[in-house]
Every structure is written in structure tokens, then in C-alpha cells.
C-alpha positions, 0 to 999 in steps of 0.5 A, spaced: 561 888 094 561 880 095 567 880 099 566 880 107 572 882 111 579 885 112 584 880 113 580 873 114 575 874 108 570 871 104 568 872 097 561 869 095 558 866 089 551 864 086 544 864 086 538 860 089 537 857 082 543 857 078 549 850 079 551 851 086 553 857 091 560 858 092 566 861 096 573 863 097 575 864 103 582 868 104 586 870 110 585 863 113 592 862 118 595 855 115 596 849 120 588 849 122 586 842 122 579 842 118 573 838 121 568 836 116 563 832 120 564 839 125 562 843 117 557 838 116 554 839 122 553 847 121 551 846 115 545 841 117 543 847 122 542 851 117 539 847 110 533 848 107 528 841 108 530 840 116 523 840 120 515 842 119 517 850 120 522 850 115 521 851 108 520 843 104 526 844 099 530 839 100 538 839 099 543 836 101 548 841 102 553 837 101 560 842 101 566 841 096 572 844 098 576 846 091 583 849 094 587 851 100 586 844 105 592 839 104 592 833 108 584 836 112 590 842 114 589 849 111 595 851 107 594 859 107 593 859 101 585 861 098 581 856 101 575 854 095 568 850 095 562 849 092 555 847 094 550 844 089 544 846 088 540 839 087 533 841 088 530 846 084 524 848 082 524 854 077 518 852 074 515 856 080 517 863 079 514 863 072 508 866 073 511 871 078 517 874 073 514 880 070 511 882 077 514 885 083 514 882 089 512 885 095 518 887 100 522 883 095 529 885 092 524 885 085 523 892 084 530 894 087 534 890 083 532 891 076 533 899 078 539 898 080 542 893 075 536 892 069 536 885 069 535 880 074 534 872 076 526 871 078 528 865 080 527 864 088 530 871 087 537 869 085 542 873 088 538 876 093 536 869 096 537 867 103 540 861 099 547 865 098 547 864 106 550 858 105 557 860 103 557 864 109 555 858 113 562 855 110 566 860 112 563 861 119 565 854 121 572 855 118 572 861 122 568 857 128 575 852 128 580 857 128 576 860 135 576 854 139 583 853 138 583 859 143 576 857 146 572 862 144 566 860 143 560 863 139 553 861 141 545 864 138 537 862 140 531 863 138 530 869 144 522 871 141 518 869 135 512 874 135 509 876 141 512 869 144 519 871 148 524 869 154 523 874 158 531 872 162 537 873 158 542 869 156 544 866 163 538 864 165 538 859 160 542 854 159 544 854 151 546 847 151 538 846 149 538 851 143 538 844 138 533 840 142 528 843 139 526 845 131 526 852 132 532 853 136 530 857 142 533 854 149 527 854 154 523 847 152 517 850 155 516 856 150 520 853 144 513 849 144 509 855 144 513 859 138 513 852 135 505 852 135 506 859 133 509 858 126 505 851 125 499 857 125 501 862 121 504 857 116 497 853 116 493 860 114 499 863 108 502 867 113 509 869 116 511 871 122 519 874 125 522 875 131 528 876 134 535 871 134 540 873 141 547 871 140 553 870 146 561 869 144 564 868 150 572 868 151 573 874 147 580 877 149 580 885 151 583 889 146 579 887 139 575 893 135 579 899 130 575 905 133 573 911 130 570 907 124 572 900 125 568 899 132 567 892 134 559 893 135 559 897 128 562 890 125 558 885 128 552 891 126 554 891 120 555 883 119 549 881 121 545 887 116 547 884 111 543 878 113 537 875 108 530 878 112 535 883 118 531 889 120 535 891 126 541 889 131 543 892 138 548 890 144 548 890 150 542 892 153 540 896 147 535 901 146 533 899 153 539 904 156 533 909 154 530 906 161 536 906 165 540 913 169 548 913 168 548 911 176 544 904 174 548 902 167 555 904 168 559 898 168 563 898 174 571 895 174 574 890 179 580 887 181 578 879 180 585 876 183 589 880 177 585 881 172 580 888 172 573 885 170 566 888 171 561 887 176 555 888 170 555 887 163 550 893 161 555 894 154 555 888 152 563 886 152 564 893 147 567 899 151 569 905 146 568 900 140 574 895 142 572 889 147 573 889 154 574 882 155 566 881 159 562 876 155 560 880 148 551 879 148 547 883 141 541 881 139 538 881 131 531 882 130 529 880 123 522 881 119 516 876 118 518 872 111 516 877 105 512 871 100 506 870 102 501 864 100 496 869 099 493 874 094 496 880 094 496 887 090 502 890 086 504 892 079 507 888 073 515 891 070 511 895 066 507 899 072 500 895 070 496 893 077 496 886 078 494 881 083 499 876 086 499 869 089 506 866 089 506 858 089 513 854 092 517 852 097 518 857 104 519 859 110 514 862 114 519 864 119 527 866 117 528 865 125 530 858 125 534 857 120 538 864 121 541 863 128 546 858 125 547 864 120 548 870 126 553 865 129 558 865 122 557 872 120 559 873 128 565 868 128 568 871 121 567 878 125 571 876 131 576 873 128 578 878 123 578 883 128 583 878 132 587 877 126 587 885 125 589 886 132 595 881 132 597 884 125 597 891 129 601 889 136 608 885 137 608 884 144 607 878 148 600 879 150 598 880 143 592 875 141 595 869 137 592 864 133 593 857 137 595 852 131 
């Protein structure tokens, strides 16, 4: 299951320590002209190294690009790439091989396979996220063609969140700061926040939002292909994600039908709603209104402090991890949310333009 996708897909290989990550990326419509500054850029976002909050391994995250581009111009063939790793540290793990890290992918992969890499927990690293940056950004260029846009922040990290939603922020100022979060003001305080809790060995999590506007009605396969059922199960599948909502969420507990229904109206033509409670998806297919969710993801499980756990062989032992990480995922993950959103909307888009041969069928802009 290293394949994500139905008709835009991408096929991720490598771990955290071995020669490099990589990918294939399937599907993609031919004549998409590739910007490299535009994937360089997606990639900085959300290299290792990049600030104080972040974990201090360096990489350069320099993407090669193998088959499938011709002339900086997708052919429509499978797209490949490779991304070095140039800055490890394996000597770091080890101490810890023949221990099970607490809430690590440890225990659970040497269950299910026998065997597995300790070195920054290979396969099961955050570092295999880097592929998914790279087919993200393909993805993300194929969108703006159409000017559907996919935008996360940093939207809470610990006790520290915005209170407004994504409208009462202006978005263009989510990369101002180091930990990607819109309002200058509480930027600093979740900033400090991290600082505090790396200086005492700590980690802390939190909570990225995402908005993608300009999404056409009519994307979504119900009864088991619903959009929001994607988008879930695209963003759970991300390093550290423990929950995922749209719309107003779990907070439709506090609402009476008569306050969340999203009321329809007549804008010159074209049939919108006053309120955007459902979050853009309406019976698993979207409605064309701006599509909102929200990921929470846990504080990092590596600690650089004591712990207690137990060995391969079952015997108590004491735990203290050294190495390079990050004492908060949040960060680094809103560009990671965006990708796996991007390739979810425009797989979906591919899969409905597949489905209609009417002139209002969504296509792809060369």
C-alpha cells in the first residue's frame, strides 16, 4: 500500500536513512508545463533544517526528476524522481535498535514484518513525506491551471489557537513566520510555546487547517469514494495524524438542524449557499462553496528524556533517545496537508471528467 490515488497516483519509495526518497507519479495529463523554482519552493516549505522549531538535520532536498518531463513539459508518461538523503546520522539509533520506542512505528513493524530499519524509524519516518511534497506540487500546478487554490496554517499548537476561521485571516501571511500560522500576534506566542517545551526535552502538537477554493461542484464517488472520506483518509495517513474533521466538524454537536443548515440562493445564476457549515461537501460530492477541514496532529512521540519501555526480548529497560527532531510536526506538516489535499482534489476532478462527456464536465487547462 505505497500507492496513493486512483487515476493521478503516486508510488513512494525509501526510508529516513537509506540512499534517498523517491517516487512515481502516474496519471499526470501531458503538456503540464513543470516549474522547478515553484517545486523547490514546496520542497524548502517543508525540508528539515529550515528554523529554531524544527529539527536541526540539514538537507538540501534537492528533487531529480528521472522520466516522464520533456522540454520542463509532462509527456503523460510516469513521471520519476529521486530526492537524496545527504545528512545522516545513523550512528544515533544505535543505542536504541533493540528497543521499542514509546508510540513509535517500533513495536508494530517488527510485528507485522519481522524485521525492521531503526534508523530514524525508516520506512515509517516523517522523511518519506518528502515524496509526497513532490507529487503535491506536480499536482498543485495542474490546479492553478483551473485557479484552484490549496491553502493550510498552523490554526492551534497546544493551548495556544485562533479563535476565528480561516476568513478572518489573511492567509498570504502564513509564511511570514516560522511556524506557519496567520496572525503575527499568536505566531509569537506558539513560537515561544515550542522554544519552551524543546528547551525542557518535550514535544508539543497541535492542529493544521486547510482551505481549497475554486473546486467545482460535482467532485466526490459516493457511496464509498465520498470526497471528505478521501480527503480523511489522505490526511491519516500522514506521519504523527491522530484526527481529521470538515466543515464545522464535531462541533455540529452544538448546533440545532435550524442553525447548520446551508441554505441555497440564487447568486446571478449560479445557486450557492449563504453559510458554508458543510464545509464545501454536500452527500460526499462538493458543492462548489469553499472546501474547509482541519487535521489535528499529536505532540512528536521521541522525547529527550528518560523513558521506560521494554527491549525485542520483552526485558524492562530505560530509554533515552539522542539525535536530531522535531519537538513540534505542526510546522512542517502544513505543506505536507496541502500536497495530500492537492493530489485528492485533482485525482477526484480526473475521475469525474472520466465519468461525464458533457461540455460542463471539469477539464484539465493546458
Amino acid at each position: 500500500m505505497n500507492t496513493f490515488g486512483n487515476i493521478f497516483r503516486l508510488t513512494s519509495f525509501g526510508e529516513s536513512h537509506g540512499a534517498c526518497i523517491g517516487g512515481v507519479v502516474d496519471g499526470c495529463p501531458a503538456g503540464l508545463a513543470i516549474d522547478m523554482d515553484f517545486i523547490r519552493n514546496e520542497l524548502n516549505r517543508r525540508r528539515p533544517g529550515q528554523s529554531a522549531i524544527t529539527t536541526p538535520r540539514s538537507e538540501t532536498d534537492s528533487v531529480e526528476f528521472l522520466s516522464g518531463i520533456y522540454e520542463g513539459v509532462t509527456t503523460g508518461t510516469p513521471i520519476g524522481f529521486a530526492v537524496r538523503n545527504e545528512n545522516c546520522h545513523s550512528e544515533d539509533y544505535d543505542r536504541v535498535k533493540d528497543a521499542f520506542r514509546p508510540s513509535h512505528a517500533d513495536y508494530t513493524y517488527q510485528i507485522k514484518y519481522g524485521i525492521r530499519d531503526a534508523r530514524g524509524g525508516g520506512r515509517a519516518s516523517a522523511r518519506e513525506t518528502v515524496a509526497r511534497c513532490v507529487g503535491g506540487a506536480v499536482a498543485k500546478l495542474a490546479l492553478g491551471r483551473q485557479n484552484i487554490t490549496v491553502q493550510a496554517y498552523t490554526s492551534r499548537v497546544g493551548h495556544i489557537g485562533l479563535d476565528g476561521s480561516y476568513e478572518d485571516y489573511d492567509l498570504s501571511l502564513t509564511e511570514t513566520s516560522p511556524v506557519r500560522c496567520p496572525d503575527p500576534g499568536k505566531a509569537a506566542e506558539m513560537e515561544a510555546l515550542i522554544a519552551e517545551v524543546k528547551s525542557k526535552g518535550d514535544t508539543v502538537g497541535g492542529i493544521v487547517a486547510c482551505v481549497v477554493k475554486g473546486v467545482p461542484a460535482g467532485l466526490g464517488e459516493p457511496v464509498f469514494g465520498k470526497l471528505h472520506a478521501a480527503l480523511g483518509a489522505a490526511m491519516l495517513s500522514i506521519n504523527a495524524a491522530k484526527g481529521f474533521d470538515y466543515g464545522i466538524g464535531f462541533d455540529t454537536a452544538d448546533y440545532f438542524g435550524s442553525e447548520q443548515n446551508d441554505r441555497f440562493y440564487n447568486d446571478r445564476g449560479r445557486i450557492r449557499t449563504r453559510t458554508n457549515f458543510s464545509g464545501g461537501i454536500q452527500g460526499g460530492i462538493s458543492n462548489g462553496q469553499d472546501i474547509y477541514f482541519r487535521v489535528a496532529f499529536k505532540a512528536v512521540a521521541t522525547l529527550l528524556t528518560e523513558q521506560q519501555t521494554v527491549d525485542k526480548d520483552g526485558n524492562d529497560t530505560l530509554l533515552k533517545v539522542s539525535g536530531r527532531h522535531d519537538p513540534c510536526v505542526l510546522p512542517r506538516a502544513v505543506p505536507i496537508v496541502e500536497a495530500m489535499a492537492a493530489m485528492t482534489i485533482l485525482d477526484y476532478q480526473l475521475i469525474s471528467q472520466a465519468q461525464r462527456f458533457t461540455e460542463g464536465a471539469p477539464k484539465i487547462r493546458r
